[in-house]
N, CA, C and O atoms as a printed pandas DataFrame, in Angstrom:
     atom_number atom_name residue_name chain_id  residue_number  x_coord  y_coord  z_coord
0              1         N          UNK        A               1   63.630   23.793  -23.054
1              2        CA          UNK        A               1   64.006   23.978  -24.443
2              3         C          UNK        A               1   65.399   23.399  -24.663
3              4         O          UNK        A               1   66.331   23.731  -23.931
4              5         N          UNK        A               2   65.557   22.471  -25.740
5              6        CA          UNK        A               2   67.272   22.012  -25.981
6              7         C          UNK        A               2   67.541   23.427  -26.824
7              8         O          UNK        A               2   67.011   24.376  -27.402
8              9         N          UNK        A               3   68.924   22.733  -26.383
9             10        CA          UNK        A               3   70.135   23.585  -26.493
10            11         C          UNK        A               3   70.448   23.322  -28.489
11            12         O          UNK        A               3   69.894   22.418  -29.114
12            13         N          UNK        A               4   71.243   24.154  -29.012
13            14        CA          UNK        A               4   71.450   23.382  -30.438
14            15         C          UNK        A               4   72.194   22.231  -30.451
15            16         O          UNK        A               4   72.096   21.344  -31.299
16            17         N          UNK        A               5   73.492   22.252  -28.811
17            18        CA          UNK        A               5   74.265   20.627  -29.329
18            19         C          UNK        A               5   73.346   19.734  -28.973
19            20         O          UNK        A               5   73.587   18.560  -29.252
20            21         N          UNK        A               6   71.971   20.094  -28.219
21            22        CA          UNK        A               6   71.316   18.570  -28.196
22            23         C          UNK        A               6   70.271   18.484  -29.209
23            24         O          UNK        A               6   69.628   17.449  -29.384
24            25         N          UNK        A               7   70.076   19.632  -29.930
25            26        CA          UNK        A               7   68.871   19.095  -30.807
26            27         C          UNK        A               7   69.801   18.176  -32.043
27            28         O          UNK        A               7   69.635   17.073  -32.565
28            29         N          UNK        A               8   70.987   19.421  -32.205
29            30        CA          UNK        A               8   71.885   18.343  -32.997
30            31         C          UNK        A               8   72.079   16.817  -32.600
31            32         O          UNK        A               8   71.892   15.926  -33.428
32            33         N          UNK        A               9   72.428   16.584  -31.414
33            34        CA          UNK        A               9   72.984   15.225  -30.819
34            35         C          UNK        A               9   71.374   14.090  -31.796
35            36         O          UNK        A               9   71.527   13.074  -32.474
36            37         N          UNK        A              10   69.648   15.026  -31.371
37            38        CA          UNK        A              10   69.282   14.028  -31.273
38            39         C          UNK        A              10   69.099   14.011  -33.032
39            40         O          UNK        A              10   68.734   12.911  -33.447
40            41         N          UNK        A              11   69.208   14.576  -33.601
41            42        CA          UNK        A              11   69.079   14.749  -34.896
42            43         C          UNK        A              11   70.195   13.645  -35.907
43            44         O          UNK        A              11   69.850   13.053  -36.929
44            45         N          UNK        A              12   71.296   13.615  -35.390
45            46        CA          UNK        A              12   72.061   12.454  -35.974
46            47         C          UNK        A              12   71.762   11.573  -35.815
47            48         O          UNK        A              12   71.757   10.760  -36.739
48            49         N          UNK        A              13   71.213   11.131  -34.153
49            50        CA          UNK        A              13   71.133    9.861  -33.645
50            51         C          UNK        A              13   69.664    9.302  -34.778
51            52         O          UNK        A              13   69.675    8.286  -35.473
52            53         N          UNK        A              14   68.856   10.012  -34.700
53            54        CA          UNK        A              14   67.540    9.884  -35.511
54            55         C          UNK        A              14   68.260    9.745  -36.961
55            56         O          UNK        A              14   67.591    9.011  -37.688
56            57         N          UNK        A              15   69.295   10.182  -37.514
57            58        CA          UNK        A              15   70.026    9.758  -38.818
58            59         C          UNK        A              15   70.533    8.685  -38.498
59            60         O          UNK        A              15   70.311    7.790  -39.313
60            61         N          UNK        A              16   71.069    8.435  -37.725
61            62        CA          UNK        A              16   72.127    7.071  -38.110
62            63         C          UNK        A              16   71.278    5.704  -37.700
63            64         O          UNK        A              16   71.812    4.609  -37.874
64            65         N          UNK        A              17   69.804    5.814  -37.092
65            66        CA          UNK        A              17   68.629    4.531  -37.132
66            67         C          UNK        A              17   68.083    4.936  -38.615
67            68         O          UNK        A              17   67.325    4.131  -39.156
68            69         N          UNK        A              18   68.327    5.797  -39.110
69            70        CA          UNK        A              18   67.785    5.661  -40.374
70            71         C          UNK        A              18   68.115    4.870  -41.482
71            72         O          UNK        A              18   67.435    4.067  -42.122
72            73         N          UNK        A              19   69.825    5.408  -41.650
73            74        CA          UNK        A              19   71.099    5.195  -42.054
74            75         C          UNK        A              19   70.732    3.216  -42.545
75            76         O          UNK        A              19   70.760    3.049  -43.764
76            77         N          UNK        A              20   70.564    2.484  -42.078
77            78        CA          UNK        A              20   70.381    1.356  -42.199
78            79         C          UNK        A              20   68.883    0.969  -43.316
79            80         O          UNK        A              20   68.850    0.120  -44.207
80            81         N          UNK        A              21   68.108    1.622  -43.016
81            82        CA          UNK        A              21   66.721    1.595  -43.710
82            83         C          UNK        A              21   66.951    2.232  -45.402
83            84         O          UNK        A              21   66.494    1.602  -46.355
84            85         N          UNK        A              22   67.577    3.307  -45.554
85            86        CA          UNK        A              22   67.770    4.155  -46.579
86            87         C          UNK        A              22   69.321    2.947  -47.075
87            88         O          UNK        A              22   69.330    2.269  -48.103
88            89         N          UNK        A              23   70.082    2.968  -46.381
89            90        CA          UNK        A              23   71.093    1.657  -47.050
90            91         C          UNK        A              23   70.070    0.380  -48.010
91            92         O          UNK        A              23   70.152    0.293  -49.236
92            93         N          UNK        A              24   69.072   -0.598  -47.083
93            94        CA          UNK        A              24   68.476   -1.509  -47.662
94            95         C          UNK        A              24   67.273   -1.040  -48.716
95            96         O          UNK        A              24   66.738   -1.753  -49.565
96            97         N          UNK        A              25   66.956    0.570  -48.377
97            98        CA          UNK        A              25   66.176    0.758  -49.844
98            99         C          UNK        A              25   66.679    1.008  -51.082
99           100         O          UNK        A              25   66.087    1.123  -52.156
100          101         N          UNK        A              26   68.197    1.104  -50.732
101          102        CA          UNK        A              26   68.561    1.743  -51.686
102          103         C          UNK        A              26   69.503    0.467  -52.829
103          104         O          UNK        A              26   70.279    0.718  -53.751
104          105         N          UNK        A              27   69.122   -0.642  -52.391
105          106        CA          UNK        A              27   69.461   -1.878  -52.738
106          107         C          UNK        A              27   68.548   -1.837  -54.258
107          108         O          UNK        A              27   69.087   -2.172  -55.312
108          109         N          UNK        A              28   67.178   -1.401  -54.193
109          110        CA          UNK        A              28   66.329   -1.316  -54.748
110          111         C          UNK        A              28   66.088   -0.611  -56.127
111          112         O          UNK        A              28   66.818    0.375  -56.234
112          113         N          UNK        A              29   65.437   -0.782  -57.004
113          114        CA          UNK        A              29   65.136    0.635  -58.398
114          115         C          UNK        A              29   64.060    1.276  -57.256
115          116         O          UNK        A              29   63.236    0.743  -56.513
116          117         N          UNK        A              30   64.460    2.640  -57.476
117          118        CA          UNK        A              30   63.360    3.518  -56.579
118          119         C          UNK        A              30   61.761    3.246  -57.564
119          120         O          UNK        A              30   60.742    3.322  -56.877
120          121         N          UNK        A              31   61.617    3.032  -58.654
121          122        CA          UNK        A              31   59.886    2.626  -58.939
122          123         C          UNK        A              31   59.493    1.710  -58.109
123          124         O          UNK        A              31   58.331    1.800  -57.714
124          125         N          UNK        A              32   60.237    0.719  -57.674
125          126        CA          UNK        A              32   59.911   -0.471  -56.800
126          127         C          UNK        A              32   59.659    0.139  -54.952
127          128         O          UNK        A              32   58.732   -0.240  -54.237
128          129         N          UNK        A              33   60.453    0.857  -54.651
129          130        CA          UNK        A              33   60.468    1.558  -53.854
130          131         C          UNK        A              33   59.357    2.493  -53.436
131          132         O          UNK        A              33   58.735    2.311  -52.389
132          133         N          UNK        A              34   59.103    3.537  -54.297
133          134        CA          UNK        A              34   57.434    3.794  -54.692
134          135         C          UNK        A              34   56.363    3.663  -54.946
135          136         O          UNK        A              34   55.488    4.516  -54.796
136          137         N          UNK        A              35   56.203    2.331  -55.472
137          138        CA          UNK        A              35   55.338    1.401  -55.575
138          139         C          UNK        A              35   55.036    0.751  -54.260
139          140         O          UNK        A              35   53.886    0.826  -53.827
140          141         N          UNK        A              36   55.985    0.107  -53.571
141          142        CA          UNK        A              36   55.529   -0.145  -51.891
142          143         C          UNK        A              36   54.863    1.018  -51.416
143          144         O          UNK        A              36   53.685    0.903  -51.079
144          145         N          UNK        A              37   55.441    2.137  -51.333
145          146        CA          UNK        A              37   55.032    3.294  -50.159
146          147         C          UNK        A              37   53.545    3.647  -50.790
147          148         O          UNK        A              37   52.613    3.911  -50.030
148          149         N          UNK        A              38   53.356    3.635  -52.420
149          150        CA          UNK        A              38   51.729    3.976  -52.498
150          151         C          UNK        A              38   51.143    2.776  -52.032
151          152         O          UNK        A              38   50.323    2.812  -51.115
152          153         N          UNK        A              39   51.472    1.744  -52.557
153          154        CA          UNK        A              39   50.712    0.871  -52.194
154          155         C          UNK        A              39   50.073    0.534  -50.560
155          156         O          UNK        A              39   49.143   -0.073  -50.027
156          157         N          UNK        A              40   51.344    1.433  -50.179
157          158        CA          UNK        A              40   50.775    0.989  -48.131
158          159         C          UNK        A              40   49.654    2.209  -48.197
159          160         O          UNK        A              40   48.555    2.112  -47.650
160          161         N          UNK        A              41   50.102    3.411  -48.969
161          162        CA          UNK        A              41   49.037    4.809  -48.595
162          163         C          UNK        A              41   47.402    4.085  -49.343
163          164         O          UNK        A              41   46.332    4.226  -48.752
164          165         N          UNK        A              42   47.459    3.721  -50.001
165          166        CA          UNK        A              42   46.930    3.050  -51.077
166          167         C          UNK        A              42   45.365    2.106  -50.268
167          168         O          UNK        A              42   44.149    2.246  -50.401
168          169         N          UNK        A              43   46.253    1.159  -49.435
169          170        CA          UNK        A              43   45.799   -0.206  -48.483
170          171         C          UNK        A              43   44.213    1.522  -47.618
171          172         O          UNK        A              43   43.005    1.754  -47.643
172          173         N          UNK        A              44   45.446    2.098  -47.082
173          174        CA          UNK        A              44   44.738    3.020  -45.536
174          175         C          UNK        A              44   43.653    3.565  -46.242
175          176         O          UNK        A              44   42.668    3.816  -45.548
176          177         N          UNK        A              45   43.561    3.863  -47.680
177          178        CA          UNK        A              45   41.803    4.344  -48.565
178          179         C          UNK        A              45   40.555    3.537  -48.674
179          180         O          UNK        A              45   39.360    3.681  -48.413
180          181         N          UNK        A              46   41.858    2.030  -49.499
181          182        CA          UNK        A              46   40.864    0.780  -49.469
182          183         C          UNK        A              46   40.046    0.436  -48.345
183          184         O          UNK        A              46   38.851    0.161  -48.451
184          185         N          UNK        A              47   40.750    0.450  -47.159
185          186        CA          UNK        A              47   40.108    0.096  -46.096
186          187         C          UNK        A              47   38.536    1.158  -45.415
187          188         O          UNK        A              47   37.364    0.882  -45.160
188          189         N          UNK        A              48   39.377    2.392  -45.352
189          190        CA          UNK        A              48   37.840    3.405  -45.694
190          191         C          UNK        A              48   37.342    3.278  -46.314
191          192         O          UNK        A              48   36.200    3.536  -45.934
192          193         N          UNK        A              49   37.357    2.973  -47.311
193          194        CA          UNK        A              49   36.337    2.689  -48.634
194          195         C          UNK        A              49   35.094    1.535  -48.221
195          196         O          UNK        A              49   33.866    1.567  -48.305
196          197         N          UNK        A              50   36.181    0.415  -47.687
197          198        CA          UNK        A              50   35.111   -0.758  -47.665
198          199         C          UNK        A              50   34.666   -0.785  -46.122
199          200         O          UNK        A              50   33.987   -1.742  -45.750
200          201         N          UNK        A              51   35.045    0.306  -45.130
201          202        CA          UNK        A              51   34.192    0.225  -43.654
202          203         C          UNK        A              51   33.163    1.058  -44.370
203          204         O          UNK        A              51   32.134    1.131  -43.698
204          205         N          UNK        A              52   33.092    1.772  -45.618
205          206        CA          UNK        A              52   32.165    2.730  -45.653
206          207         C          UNK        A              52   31.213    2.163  -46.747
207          208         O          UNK        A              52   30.448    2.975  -47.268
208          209         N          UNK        A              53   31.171    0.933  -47.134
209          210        CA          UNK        A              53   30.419    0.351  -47.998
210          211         C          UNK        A              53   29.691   -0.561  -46.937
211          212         O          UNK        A              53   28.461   -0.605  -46.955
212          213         N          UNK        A              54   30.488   -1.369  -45.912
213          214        CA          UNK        A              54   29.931   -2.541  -44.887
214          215         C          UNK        A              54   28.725   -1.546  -44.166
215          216         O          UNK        A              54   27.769   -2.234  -43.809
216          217         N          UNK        A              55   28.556   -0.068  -43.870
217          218        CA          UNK        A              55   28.081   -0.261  -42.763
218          219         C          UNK        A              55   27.523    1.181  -43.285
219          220         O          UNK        A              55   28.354    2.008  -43.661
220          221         N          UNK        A              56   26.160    1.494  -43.316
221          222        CA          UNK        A              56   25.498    2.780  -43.218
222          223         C          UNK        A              56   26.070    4.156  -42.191
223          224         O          UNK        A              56   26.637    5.244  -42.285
224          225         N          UNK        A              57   25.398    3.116  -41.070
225          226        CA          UNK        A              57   25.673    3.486  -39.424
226          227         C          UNK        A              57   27.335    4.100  -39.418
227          228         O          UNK        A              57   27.782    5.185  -39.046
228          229         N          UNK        A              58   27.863    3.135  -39.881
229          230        CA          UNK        A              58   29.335    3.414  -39.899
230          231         C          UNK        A              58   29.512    4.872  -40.498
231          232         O          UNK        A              58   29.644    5.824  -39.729
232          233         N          UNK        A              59   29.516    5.051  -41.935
233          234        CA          UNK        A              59   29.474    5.892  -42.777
234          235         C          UNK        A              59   28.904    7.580  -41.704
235          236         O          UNK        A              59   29.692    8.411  -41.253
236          237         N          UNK        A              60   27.871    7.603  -41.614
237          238        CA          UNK        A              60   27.435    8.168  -41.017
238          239         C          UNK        A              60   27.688    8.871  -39.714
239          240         O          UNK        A              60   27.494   10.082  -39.613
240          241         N          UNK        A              61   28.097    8.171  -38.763
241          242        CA          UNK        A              61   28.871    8.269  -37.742
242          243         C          UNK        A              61   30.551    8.665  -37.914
243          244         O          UNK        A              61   31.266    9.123  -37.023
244          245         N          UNK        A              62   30.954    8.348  -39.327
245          246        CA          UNK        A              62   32.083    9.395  -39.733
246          247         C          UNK        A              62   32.620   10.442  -39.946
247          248         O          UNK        A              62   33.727   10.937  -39.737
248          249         N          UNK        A              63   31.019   10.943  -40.723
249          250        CA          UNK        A              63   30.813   12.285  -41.319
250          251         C          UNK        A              63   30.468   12.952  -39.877
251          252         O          UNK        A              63   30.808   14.094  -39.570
252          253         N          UNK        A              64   29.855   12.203  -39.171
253          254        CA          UNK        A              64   29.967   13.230  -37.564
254          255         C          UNK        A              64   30.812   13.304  -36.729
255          256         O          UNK        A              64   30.695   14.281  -35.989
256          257         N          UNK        A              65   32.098   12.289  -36.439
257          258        CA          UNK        A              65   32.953   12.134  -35.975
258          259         C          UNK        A              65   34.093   12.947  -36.189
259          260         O          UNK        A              65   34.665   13.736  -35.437
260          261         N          UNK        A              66   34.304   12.618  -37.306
261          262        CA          UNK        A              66   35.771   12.090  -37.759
262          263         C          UNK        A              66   35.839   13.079  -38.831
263          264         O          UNK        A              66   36.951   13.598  -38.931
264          265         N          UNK        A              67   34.785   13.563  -39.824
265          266        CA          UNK        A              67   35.191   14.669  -40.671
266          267         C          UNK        A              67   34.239   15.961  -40.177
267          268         O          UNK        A              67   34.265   16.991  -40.851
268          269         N          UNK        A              68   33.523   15.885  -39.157
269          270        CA          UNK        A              68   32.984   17.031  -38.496
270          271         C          UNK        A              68   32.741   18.255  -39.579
271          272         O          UNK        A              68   33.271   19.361  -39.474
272          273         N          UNK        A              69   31.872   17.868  -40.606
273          274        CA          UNK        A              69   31.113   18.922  -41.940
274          275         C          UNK        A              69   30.273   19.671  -41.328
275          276         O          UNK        A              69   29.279   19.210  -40.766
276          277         N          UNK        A              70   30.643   21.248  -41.369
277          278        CA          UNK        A              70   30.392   22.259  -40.251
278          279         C          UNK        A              70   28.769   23.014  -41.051
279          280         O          UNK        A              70   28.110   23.857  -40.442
280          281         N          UNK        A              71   28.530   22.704  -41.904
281          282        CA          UNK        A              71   27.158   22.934  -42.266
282          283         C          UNK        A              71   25.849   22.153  -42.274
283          284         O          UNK        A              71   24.717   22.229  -41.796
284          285         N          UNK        A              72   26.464   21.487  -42.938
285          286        CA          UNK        A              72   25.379   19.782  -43.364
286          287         C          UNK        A              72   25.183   19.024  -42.138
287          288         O          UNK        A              72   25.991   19.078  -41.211
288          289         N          UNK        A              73   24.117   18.311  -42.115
289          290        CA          UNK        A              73   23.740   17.233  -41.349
290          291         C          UNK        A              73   24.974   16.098  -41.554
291          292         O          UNK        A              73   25.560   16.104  -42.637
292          293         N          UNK        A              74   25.365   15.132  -40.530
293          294        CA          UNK        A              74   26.124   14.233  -41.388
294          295         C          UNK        A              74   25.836   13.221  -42.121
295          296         O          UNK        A              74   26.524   12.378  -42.698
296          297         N          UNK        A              75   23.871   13.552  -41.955
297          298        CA          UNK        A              75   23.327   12.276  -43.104
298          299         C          UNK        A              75   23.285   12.997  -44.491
299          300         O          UNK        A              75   23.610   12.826  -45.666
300          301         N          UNK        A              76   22.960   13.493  -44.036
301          302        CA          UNK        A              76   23.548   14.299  -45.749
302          303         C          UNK        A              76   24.450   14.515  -46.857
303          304         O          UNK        A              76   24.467   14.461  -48.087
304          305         N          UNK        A              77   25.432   14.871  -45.550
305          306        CA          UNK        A              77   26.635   14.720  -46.132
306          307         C          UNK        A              77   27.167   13.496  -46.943
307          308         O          UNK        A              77   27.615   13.322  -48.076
308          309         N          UNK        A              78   26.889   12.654  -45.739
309          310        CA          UNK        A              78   27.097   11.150  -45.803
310          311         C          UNK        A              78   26.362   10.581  -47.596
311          312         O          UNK        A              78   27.026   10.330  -48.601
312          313         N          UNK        A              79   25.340   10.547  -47.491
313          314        CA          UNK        A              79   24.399   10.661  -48.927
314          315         C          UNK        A              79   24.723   11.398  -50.074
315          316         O          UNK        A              79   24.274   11.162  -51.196
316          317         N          UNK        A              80   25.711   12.527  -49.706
317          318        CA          UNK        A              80   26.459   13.369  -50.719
318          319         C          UNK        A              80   27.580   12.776  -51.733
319          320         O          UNK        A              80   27.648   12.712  -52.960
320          321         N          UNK        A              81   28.554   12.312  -50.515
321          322        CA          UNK        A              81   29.301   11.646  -50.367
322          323         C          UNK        A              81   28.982   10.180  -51.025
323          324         O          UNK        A              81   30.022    9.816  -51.575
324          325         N          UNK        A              82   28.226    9.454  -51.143
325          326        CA          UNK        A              82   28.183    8.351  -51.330
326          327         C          UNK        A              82   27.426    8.459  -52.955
327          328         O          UNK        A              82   27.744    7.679  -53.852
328          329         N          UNK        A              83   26.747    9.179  -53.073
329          330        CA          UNK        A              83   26.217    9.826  -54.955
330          331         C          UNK        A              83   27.383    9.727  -55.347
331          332         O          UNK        A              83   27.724    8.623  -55.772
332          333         N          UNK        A              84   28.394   10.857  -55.338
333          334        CA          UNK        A              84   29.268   11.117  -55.778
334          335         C          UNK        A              84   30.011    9.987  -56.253
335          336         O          UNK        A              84   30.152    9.643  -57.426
336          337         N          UNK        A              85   30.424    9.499  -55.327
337          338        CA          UNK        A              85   31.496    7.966  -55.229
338          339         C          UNK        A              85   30.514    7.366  -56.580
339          340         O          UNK        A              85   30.805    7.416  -57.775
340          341         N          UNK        A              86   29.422    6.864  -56.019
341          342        CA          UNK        A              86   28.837    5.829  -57.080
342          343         C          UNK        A              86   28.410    6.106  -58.560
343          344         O          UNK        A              86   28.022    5.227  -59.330
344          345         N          UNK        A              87   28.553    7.700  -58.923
345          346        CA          UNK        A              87   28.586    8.168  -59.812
346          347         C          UNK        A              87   30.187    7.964  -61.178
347          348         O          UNK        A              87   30.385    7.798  -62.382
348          349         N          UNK        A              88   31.117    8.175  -59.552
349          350        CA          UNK        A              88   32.168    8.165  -60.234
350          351         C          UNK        A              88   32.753    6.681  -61.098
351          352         O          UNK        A              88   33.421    6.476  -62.112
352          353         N          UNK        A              89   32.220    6.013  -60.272
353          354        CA          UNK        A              89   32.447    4.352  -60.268
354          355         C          UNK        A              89   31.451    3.856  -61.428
355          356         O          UNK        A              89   31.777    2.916  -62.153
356          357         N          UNK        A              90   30.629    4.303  -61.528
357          358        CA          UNK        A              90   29.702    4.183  -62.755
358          359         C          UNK        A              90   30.757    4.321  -64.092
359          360         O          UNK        A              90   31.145    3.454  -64.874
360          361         N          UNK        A              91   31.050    5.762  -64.019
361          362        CA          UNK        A              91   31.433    6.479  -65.124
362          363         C          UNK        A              91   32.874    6.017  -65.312
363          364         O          UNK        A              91   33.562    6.249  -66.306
364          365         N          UNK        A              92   33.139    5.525  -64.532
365          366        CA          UNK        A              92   34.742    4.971  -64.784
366          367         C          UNK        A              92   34.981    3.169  -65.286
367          368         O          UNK        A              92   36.033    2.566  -65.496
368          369         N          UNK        A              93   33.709    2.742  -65.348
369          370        CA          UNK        A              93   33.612    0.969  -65.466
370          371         C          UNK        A              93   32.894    1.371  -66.766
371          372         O          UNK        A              93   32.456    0.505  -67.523
């Protein structure tokens, strides 16, 4: 277990690599600034979105994997999941 002068020690040190990053964002209008950071959170959906359009198998093997839906089959789910979406996408175009 550290001590407090080392959690402190590492706690600045982790500030002052920051210190440089928060300097060059701050060059910036923070909307511009926010606009990058959704846009990267943004990219990591798109990309689920379209492994889950390319590939059934894929899709499927998610809902059993990766979101482990503790009732449902994960073809089901999966089929739940994918109504929904195409419902929404309907109703929104």
């Amino acid at each position: 277990m550290q001590t407090d002068a080392a959690s402190m020690l590492s706690a600045t040190s982790g500030r002052s690599r920051l210190a440089p990053l928060t300097e060059l964002l701050g060059r910036f209008p923070i909307a511009i600034v926010q606009c990058m950071f959704r846009l990267a959170v943004a990219s990591v959906f798109l990309k689920a979105g379209l492994n889950k359009i390319a590939s059934w198998e894929l899709t499927v093997q998610l809902f059993a994997d990766e979101y482990k839906v503790p009732v449902l089959a994960p073809e089901i789910a999966a089929r739940m999941a994918w109504r929904r979406g195409w419902r929404r996408c309907r109703c929104s175009g």
